[in-house]
Structure formats: C-alpha cells, structure tokens
N, C-alpha and C positions, 0 to 999 in steps of 0.2 A: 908203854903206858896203856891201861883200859883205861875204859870211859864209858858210863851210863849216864844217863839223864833220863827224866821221865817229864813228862809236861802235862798242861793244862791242853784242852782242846784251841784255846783259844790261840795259843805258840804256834808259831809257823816253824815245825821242826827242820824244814828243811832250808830254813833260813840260819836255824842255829847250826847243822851240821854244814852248811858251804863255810858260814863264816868258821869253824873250827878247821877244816881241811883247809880254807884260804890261810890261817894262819901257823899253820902248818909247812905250807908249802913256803912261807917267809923261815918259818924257822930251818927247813931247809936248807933254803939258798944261801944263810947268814952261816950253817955248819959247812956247807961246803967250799965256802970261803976260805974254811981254815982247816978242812978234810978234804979232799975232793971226792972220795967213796964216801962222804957219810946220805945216810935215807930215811926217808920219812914215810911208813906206808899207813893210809889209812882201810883199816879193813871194818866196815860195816855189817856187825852179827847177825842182830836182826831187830825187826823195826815192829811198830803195831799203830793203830788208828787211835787217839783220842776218842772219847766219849764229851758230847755236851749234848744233853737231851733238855731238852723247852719244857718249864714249867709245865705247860699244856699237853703235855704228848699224852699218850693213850697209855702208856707203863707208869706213867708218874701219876694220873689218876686212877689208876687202878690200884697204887698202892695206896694212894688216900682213901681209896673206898675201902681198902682191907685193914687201913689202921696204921698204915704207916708216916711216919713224921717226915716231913720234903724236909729235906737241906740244902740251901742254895751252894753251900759251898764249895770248892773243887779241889778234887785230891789229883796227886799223877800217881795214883795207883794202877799197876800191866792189868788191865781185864780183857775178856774178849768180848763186852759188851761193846766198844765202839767199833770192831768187826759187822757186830749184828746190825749198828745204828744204820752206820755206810750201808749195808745193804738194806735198809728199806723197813729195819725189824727195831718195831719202839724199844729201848732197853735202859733198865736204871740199875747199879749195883746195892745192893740189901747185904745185911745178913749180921749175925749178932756178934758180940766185941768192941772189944774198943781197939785201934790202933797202938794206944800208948802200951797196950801187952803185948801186941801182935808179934811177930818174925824177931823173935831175941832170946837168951836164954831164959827158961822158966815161965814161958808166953802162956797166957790161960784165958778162957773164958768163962766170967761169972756166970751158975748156975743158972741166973734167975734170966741171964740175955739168952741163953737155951731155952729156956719155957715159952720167952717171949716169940722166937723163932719160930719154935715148933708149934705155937699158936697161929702164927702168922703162918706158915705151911699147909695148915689144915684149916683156913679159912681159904688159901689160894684155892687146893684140891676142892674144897665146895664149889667156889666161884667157877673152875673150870668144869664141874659135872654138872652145874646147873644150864 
C-alpha cells in the first residue's frame, strides 16, 4: 500500500504518522496470528515542513502593497515555502490559476491570470530595484 497525505500546518504530522505505523503494527500482530511470516514495513519517502505565515508577516504585506488579495485559507499543497518559513525567510505561495484546472488532464491557465501575474512580477522587480 502507498500512502500520501499532505496537511495544514496547523496538523501535527507526526501524530498522524505514529498513529498510522501504530496501527499497523496491530495489523501486524492480528496477520501473524494466522501467518507467522506475514510483515508490515512502513518505509517513509519523504516528508517536508508546512507553511503558516501570520497575516502580519513582512511577505504578506508586501504582497498587499503590490496588489495582491490575502486569503486566509489553507491549502496542503508540497511547496518549499514552509522550508523557507522554518528557516527565518517570510514566505507566502502566489501565483496565477486556479487549482480546479491544475494537475489533470487538459490543466490550463486563463490568459488574463498570466497578465495578472506578469503584472504582479513587474511590480515586484520595481519594488526590489528601488
């Protein structure tokens, strides 16, 4: 069996992954009741940091000053913005699309969230040459 999960920052993942190996290890014992060679291995891919950045942070206002709309919401999309967060470096994920096209056959992005984008990029480039 594989198994992914992606979480909120707020998840204690390594609450979710003991309680799945502990139950496991039940599953286990109940197989080998009636196998004695049967095994249960849990092999752990690989893992990454959640993201939750504070309304307040210094990347969430910077994107209000360049035009971007906050969303409180919380996705468990893999970024390596919550890499950055842990180490010390403000970080918000951006960028144009919508998820309901994303990673599927025929996945697109409206023209007009490219404009918007490449707006928003060339407002950042100012902000960082000024």
């Amino acid at each position: 069996m594989t198994l992914e999960f992606r979480s909120i920052a707020e998840t204690d993942d390594r609450a979710v992954l003991d309680a799945v190996v502990a139950h496991c290890r039940d599953l286990e014992a109940q197989m080998r009741a009636e196998h004695p060679e049967a095994s249960v291995d849990v092999t752990i891919v690989c893992e990454t940091v959640g993201l939750d950045t504070p309304q307040d942070a210094p990347a969430v206002k910077l994107g209000q000053e360049l035009g971007l709309e906050v969303q409180a919401d919380k996705v468990t999309y893999g970024t390596e913005a919550g890499i950055y967060s842990e180490g010390g470096i403000s970080a918000v994920v951006c960028g144009p699309g919508d998820i309901a096209q994303a990673h599927k056959p025929d996945e697109f992005i409206d023209p007009d969230q490219l404009a918007q984008c490449e707006a928003f990029v060339a407002r950042l480039v100012e902000h960082v040459r000024a």
